[in-house]
Backbone as a ProteinNet text record, in pm:
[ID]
protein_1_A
[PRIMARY]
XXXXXXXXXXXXXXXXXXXXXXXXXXXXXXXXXXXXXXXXXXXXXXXXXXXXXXXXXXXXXXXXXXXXXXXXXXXXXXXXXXXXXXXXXXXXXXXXXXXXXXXXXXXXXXXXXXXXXXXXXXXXXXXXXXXXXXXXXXXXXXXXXXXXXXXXXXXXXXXXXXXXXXXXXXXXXXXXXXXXXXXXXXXXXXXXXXXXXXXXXXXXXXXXXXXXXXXXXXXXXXXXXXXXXXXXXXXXXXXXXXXXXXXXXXXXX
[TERTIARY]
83.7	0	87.9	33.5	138.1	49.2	109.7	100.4	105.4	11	37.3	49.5	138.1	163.2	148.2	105.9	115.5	232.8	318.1	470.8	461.2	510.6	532.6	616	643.6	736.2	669.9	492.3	443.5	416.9	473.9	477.5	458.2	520.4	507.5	471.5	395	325	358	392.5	382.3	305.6	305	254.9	402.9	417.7	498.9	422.3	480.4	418.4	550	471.4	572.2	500.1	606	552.6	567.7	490.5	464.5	420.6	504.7	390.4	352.4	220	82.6	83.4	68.5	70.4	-57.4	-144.7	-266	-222.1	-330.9	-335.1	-285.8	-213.1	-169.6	-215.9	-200.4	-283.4	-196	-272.8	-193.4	-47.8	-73	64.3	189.1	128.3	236.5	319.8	188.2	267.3	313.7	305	391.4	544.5	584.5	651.2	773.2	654.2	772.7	812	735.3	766	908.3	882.2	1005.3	1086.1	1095.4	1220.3	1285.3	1210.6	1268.6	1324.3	1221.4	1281.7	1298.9	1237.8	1282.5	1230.4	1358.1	1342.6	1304.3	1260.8	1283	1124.3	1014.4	922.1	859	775.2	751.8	559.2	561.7	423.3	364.7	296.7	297.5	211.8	268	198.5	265.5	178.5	198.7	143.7	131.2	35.7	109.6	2.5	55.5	139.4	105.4	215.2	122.2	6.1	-118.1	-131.5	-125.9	-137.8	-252.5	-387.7	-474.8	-499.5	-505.7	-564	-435.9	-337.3	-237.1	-144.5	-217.4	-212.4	-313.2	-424.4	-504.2	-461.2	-479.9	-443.7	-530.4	-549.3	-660.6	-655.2	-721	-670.3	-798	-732.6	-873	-941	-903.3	-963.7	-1078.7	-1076.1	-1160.6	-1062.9	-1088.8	-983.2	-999.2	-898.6	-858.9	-782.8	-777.1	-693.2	-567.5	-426.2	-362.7	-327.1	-326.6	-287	-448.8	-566.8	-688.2	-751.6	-666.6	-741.2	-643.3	-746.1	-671.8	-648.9	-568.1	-510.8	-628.9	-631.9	-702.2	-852.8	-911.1	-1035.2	-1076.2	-965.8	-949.6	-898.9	-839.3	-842.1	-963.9	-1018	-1138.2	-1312.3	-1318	-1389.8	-1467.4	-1453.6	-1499.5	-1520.6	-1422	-1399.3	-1427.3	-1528.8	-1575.9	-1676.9	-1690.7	-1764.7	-1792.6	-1961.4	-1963.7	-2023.2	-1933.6	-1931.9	-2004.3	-2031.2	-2040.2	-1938.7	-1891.5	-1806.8	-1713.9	-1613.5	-1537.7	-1413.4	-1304.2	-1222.4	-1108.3	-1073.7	-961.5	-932.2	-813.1	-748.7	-891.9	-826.1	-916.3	-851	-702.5	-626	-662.6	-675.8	-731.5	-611.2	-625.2	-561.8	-483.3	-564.1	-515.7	-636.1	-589.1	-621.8	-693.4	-798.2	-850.4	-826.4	-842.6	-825.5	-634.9	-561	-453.8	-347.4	-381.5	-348.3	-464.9	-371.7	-432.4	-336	-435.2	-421.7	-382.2	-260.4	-254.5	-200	-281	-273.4	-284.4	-248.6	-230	-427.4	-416.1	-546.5	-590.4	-721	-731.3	-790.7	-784.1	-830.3	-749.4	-616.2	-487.3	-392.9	-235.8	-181.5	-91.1	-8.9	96.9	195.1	264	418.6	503	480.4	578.5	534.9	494	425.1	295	279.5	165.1	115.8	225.4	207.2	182.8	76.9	-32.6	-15.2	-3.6	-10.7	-157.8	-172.3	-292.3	-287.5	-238.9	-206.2	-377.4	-416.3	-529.7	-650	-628.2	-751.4	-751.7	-626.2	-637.6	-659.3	-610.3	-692	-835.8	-875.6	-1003.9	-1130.7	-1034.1	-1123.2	-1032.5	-973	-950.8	-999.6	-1075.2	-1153.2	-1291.4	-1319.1	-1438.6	-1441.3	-1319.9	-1309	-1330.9	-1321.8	-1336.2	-1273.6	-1315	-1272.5	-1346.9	-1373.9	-1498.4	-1451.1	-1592.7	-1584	-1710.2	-1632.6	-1714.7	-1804.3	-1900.7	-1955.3	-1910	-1913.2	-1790.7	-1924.8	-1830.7	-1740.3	-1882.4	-1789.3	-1874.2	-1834.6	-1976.5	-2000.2	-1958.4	-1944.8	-1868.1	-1926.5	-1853.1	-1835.3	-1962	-1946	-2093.6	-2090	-2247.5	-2279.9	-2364.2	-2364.4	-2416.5	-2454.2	-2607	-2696.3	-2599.4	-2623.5	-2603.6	-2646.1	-2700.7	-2785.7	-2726.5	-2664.8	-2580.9	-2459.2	-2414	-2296.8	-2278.1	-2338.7	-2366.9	-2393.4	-2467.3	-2486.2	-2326.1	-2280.4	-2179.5	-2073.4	-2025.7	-1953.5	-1965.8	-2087.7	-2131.5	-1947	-1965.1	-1823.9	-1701.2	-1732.7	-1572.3	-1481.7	-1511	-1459.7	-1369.2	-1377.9	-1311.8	-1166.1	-1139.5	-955.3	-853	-960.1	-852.4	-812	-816.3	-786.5	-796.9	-875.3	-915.7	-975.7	-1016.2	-1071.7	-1206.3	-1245.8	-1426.7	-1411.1	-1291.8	-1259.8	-1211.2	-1121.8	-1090.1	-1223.2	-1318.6	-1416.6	-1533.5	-1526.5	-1628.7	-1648.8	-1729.5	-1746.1	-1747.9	-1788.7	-1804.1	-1652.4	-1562.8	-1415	-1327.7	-1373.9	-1293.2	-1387.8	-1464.2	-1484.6	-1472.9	-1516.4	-1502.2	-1369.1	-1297	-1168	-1207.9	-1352.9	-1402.3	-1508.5	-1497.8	-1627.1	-1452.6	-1525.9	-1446.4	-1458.8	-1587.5	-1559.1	-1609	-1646	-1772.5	-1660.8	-1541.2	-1450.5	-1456.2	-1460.1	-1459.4	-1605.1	-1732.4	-1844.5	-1902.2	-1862.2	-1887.4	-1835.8	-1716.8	-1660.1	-1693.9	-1783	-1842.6	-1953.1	-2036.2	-2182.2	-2140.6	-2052.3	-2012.1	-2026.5	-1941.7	-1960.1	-2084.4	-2189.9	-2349.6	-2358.9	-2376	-2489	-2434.3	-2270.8	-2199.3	-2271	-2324.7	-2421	-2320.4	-2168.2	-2104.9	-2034.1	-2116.3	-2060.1	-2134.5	-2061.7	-2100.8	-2210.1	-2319.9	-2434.9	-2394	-2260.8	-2232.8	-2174.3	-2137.6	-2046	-2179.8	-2217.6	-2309.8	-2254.4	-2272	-2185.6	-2214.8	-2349.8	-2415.1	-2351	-2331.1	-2333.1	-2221.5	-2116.2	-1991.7	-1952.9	-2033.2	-2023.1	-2144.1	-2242.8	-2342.1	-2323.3	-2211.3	-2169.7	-2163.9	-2110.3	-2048.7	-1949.1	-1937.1	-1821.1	-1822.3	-1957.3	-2032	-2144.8	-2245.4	-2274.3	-2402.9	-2443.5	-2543.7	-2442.2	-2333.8	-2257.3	-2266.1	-2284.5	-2335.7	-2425	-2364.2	-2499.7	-2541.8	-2505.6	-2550.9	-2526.9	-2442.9	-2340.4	-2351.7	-2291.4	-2300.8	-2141.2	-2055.9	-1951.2	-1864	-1907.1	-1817.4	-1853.6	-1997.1	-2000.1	-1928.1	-1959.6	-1941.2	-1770.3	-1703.3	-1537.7	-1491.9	-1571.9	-1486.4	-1478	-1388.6	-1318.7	-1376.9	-1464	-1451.3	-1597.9	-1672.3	-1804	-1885.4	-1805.2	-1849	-1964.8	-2076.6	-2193.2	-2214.8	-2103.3	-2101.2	-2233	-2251.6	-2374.6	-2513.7	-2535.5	-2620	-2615.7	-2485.4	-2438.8	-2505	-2488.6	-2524	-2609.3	-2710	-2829.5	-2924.8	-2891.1	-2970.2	-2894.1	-2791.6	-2764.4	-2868.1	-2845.3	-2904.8	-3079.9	-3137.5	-3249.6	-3278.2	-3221.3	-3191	-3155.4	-3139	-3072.8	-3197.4	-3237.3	-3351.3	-3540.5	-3532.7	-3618.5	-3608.8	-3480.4	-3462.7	-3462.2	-3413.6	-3411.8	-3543.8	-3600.5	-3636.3	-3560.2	-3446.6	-3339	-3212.9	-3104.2	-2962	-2906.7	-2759.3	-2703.3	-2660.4	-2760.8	-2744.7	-2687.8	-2631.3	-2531.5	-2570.3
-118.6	0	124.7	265	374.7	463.6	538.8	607.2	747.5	836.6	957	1017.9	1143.9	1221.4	1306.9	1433.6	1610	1680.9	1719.9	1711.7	1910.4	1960.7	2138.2	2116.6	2279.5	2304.9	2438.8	2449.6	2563.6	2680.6	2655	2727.4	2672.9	2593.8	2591.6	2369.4	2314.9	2207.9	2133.7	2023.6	1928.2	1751.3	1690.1	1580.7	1431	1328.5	1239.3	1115.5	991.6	866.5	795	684.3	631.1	460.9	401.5	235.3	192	101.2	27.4	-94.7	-181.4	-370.5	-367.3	-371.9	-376.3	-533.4	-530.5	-661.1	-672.4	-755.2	-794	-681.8	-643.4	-564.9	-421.5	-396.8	-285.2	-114.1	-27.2	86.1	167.8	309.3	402.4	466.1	443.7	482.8	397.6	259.4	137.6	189.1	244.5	270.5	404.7	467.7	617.2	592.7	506.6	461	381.4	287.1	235.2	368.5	454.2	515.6	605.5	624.9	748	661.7	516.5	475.2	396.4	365.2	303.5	354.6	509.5	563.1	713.7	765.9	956	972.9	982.1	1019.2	1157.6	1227.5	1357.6	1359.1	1252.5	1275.9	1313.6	1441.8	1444	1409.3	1349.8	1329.3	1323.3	1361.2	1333.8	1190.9	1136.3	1014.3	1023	941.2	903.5	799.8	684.3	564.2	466.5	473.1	372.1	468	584.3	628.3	773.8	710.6	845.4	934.5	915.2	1087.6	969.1	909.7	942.4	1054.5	1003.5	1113.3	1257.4	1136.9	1294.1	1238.6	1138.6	1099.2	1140.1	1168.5	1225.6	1323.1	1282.2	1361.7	1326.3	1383	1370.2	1283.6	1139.7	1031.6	996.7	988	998.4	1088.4	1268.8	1364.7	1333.5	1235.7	1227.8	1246.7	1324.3	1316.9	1172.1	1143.2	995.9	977	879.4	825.7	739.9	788.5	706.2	548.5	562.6	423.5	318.1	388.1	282.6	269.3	318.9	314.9	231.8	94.7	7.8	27.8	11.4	52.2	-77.9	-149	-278.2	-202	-151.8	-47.5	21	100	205.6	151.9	100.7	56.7	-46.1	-119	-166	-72.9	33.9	134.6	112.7	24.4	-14.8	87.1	179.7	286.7	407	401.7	531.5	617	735.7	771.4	963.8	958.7	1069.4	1224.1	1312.7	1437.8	1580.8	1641.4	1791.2	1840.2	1886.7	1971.3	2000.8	2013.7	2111.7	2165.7	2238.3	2279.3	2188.3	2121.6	2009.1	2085.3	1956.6	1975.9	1906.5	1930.6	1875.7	1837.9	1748	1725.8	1572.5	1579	1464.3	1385	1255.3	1195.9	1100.5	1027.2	949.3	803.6	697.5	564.8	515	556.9	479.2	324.4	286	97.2	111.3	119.6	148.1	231	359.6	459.3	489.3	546.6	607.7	767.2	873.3	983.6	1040.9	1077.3	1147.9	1307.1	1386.3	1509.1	1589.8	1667.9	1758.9	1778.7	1786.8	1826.9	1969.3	2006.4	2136.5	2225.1	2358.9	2455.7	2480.4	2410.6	2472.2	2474.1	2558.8	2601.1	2465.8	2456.7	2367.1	2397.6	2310.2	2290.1	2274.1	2132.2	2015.7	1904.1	1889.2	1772.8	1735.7	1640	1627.7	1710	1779.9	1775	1924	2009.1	2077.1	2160	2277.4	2374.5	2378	2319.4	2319.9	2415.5	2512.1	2649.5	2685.1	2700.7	2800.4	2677.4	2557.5	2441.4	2462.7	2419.1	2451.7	2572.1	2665.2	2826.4	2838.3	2822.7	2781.7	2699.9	2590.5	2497.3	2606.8	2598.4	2673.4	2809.7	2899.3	2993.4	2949.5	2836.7	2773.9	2745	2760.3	2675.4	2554.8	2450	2340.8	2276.8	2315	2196.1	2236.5	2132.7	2112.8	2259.5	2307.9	2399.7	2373.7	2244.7	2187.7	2289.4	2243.5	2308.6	2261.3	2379.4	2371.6	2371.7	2354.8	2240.4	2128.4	2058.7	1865.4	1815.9	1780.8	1695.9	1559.1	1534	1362.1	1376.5	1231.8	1217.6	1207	1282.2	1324.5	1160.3	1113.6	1005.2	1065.2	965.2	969.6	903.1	917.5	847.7	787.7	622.1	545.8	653.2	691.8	777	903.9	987.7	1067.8	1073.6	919.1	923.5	802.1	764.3	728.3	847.1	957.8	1102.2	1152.1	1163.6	1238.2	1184.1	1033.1	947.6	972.8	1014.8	1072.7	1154.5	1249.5	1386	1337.1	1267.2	1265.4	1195.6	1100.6	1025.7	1101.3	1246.6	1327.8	1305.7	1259.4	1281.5	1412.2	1487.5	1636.8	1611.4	1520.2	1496.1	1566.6	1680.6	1799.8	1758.3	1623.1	1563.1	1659.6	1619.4	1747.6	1905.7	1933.1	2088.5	2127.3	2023.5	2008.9	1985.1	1889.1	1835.9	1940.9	2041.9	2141.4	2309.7	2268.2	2360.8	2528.7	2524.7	2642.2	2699.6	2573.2	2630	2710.2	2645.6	2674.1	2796.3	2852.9	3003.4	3091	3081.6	3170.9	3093.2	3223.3	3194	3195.7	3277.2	3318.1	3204	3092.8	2965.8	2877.5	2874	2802	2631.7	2604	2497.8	2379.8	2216.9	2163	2058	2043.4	2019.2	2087.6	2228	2304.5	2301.2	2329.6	2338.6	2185.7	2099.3	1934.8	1927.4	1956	2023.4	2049.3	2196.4	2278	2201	2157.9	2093.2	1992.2	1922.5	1804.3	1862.4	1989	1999	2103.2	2115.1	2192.2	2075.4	1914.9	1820.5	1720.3	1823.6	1703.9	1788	1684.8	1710.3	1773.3	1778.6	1780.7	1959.9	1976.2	2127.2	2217.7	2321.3	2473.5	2557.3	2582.9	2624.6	2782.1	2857.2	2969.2	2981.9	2889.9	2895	2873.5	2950.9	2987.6	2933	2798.8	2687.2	2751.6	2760.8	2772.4	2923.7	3011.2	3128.4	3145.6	3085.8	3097.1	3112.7	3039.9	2992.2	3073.6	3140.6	3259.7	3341.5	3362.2	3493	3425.8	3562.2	3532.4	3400.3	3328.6	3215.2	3125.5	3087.8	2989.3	2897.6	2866.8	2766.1	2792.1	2943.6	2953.3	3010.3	2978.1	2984.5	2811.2	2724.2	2592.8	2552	2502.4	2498.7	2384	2295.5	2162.1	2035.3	1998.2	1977.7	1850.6	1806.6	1694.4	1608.5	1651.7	1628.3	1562.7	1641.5	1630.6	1502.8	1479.9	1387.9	1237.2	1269	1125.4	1088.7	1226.3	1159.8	1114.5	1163	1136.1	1035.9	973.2	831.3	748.3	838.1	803.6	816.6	862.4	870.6	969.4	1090.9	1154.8	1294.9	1326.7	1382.7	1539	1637	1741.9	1856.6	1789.8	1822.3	1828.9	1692.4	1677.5	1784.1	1788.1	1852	2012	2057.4	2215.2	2232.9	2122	2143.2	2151.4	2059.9	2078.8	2203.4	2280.3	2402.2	2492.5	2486.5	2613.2	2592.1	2467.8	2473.6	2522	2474.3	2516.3	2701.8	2746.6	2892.2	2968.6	2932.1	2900.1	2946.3	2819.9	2820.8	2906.8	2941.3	3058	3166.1	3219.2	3347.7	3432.3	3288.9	3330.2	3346	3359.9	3350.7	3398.3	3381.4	3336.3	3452	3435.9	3544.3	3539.1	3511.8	3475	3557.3	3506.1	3599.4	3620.2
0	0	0	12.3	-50.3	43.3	158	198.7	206.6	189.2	81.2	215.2	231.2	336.8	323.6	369.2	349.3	454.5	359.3	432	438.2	551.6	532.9	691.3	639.7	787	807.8	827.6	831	755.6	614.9	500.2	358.6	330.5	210.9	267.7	144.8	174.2	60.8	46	-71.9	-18.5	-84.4	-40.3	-130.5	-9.2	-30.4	-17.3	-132.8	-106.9	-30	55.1	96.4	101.6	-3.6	-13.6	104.6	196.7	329.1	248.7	316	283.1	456.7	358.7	490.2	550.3	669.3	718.2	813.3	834.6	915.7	1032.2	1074.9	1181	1223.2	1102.8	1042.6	1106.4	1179.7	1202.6	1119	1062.6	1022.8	1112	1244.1	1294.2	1290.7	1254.9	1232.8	1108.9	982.9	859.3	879.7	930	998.6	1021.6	1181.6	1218	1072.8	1001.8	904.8	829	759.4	667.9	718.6	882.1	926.6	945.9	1005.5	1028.4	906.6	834.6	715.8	552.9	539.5	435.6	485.5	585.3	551.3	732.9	803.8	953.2	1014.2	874.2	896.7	953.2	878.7	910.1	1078.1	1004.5	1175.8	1244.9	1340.2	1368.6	1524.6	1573.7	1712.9	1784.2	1869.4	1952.5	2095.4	2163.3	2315.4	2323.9	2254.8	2266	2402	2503.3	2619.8	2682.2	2623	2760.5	2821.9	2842.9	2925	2858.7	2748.1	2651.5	2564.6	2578.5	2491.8	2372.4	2281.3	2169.6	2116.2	2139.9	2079.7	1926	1894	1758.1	1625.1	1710.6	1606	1487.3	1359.2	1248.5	1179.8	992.7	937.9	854.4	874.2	787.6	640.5	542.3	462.3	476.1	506.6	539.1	619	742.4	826.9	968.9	1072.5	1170.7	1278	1328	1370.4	1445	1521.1	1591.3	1513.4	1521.5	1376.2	1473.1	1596.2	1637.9	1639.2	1642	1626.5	1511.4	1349.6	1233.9	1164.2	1145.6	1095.9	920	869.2	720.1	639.1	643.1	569.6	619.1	660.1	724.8	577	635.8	494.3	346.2	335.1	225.5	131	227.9	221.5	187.1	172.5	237.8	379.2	483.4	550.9	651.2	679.8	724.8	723.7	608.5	517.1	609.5	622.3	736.5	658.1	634.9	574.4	654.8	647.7	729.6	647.6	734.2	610.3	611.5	521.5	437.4	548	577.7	637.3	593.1	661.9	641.6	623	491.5	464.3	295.5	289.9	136.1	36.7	-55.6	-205.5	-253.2	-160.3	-258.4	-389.6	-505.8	-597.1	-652.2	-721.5	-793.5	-690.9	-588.8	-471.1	-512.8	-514.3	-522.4	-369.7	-312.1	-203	-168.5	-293.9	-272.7	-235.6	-273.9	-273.7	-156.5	-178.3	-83.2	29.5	125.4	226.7	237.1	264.4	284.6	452.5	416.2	575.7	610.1	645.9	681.6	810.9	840.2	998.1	1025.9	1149.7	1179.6	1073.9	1076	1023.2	1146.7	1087.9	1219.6	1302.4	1298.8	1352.7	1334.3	1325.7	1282.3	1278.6	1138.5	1159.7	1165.7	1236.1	1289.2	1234.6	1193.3	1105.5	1080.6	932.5	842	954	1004.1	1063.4	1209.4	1247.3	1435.4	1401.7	1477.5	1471.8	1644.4	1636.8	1708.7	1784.9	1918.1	1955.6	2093.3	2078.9	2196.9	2203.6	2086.8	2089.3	2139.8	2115.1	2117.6	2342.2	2339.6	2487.6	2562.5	2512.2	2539.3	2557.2	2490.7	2446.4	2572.5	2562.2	2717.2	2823	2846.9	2986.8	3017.7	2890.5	2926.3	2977.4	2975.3	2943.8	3145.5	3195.2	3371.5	3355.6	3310	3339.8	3416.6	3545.3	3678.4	3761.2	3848.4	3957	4103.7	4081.7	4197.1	4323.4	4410	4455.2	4590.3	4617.8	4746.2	4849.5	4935.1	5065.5	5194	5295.5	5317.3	5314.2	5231.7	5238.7	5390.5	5466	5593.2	5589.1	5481.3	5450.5	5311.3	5264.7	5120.5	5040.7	4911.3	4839.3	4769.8	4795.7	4706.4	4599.1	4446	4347.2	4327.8	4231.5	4197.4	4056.9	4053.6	3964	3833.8	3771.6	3706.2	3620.8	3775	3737.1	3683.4	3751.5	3669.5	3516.6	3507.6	3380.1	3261	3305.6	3238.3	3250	3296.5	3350.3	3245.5	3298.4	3180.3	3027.2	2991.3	2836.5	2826.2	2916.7	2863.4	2918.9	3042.3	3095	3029.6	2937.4	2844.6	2750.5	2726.1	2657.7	2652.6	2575	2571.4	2515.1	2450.6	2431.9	2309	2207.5	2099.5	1976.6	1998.4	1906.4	1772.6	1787.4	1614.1	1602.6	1719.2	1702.9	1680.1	1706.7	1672.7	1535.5	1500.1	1354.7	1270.9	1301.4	1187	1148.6	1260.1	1298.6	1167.3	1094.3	1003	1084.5	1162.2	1253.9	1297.6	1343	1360.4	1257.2	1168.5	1026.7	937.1	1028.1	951.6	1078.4	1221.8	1305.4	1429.3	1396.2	1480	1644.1	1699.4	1846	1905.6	1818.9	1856.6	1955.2	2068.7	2176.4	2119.1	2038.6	2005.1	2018.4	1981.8	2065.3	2199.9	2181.3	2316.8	2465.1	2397.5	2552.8	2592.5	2515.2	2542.1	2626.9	2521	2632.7	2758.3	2788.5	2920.3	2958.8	2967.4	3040.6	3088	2991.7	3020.8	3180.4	3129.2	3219.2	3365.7	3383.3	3514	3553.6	3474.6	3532.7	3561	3464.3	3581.9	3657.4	3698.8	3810.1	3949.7	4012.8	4182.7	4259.2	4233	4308.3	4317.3	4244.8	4181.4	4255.6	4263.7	4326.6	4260.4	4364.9	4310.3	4248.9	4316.6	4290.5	4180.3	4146.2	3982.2	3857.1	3806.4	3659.3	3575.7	3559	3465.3	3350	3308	3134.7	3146.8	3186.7	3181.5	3124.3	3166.3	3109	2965.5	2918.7	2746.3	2717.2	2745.5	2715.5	2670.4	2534.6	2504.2	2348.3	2271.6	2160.5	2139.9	2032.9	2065.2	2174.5	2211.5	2287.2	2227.4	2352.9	2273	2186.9	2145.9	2062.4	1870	1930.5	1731.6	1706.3	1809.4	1692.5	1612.4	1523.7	1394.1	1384.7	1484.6	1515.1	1358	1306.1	1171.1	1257.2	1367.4	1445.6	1371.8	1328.3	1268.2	1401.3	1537.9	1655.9	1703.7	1724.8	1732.5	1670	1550	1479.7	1465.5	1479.6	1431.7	1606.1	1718.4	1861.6	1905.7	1894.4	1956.4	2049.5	2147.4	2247.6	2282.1	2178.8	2151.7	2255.6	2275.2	2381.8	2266.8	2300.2	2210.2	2223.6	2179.1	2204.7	2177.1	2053.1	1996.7	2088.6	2160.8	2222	2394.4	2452.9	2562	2486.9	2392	2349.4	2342.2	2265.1	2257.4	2402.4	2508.9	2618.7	2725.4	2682.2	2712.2	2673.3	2582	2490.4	2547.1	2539.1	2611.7	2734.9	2814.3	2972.4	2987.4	2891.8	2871.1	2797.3	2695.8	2680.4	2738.3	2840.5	2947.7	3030.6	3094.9	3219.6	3190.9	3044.3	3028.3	2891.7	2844.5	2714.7	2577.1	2561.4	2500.7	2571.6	2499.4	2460.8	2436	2438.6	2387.9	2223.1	2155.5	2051.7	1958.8	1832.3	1759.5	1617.3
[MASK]
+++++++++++++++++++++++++++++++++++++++++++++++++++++++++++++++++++++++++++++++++++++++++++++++++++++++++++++++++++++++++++++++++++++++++++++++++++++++++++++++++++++++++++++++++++++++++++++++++++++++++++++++++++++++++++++++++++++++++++++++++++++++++++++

């Protein structure tokens, strides 16, 4: 199989094939790995697989964003893998063999580095305007129990790995630079219906502005590429209701 690459050092971009013999079980980061150690070391790409960094392989494989260590190459080459999105911000690059090749490119929606590895300053900016961490109510008399219930709801977001595939796939990212995004917004949601949270902290309120959660256009793109199947889409939408209900409307834009 022939591994097509999108090679830049932040400026100028070309694309490289690199022959791999595919072997059973094959993931795109396996054929990564061969391609840098066997023909051009220069290549550059980012991973942490097994080593607590979930989701820092994600790049755009088949212009779909991905996990390169859980997308198996025989997947994709098969169309088995095929998974259809609206439109977003990617190449057009043509004249690539699907049965054959596989396509690999930097996330989009943020700045690149080097060939695949992607400047994500602003992705984390972004959630951390957002507060995401528990501002529990004081002082707890002994330890807060949860309803089976809640945390099954709860599990929906915490599952998040930071992987930025939903920020990349997001038609909304890739025209307004001030949309925080559907990562930081699932975040946020997570901790309004954690029980354990501070009645004084205005969870929804936070994201109640411009570049919150009434610029989603609900595309549901976030949903479908996240690994980890966490439903950003769905977290906004029962914001925006809840915001909604209390005020009559939103700070809508």
């Amino acid at each position: 199989m022939m591994l097509v690459v999108r090679r830049s050092d932040g400026k100028e971009a070309k694309y490289q094939r690199f022959e791999v013999n595919e072997y059973p079980g094959m993931t795109v980061l396996d054929a990564l790995f061969d391609a840098r150690d066997k023909q051009d070391d220069s290549l550059a790409f980012r991973y942490s697989c097994r080593g607590a960094v979930c989701g820092s392989c994600a790049m755009l494989i088949d212009r779909v964003p991905r996990l390169a260590c859980r997308t198996q190459v025989k997947d994709l080459l098969s169309g088995k893998a095929k998974l259809e999105l609206v439109p977003f911000l990617a190449s057009n690059l043509t004249g690539y063999d699907h049965s054959t090749e596989v396509l690999v490119e930097p996330l989009p929606n943020m700045p690149v580095q080097r060939d695949l590895a992607v400047d994500m300053t602003e992705f984390f900016k972004k959630s951390e305007e957002m507060r995401p961490f528990l501002e529990a109510k004081l002082p707890p008399e002994k330890e807060y129990r949860m309803e089976k219930a809640a945390v099954k709801e709860l599990e929906r977001y915490t599952n998040c790995i930071l992987c930025a595939a939903c920020y990349s796939a997001c038609p909304v990212n890739g025209l307004d630079d001030s949309y925080v995004g559907p990562a930081a917004l699932a975040k946020l949601y997570r901790f309004r219906i954690d029980p354990r949270e501070s009645e004084e902290k205005d969870v929804l309120r936070i994201a109640d502005r411009p570049g919150g959660w009434w610029d989603c256009k609900f595309h549901a793109n976030c949903a479908r590429v996240c690994p980890k199947h966490v439903p950003p889409n769905l977290a906004i939408a029962k914001a925006r209701n809840e915001l909604g209900t209390a005020s009559g409307q939103g700070a809508k834009t």
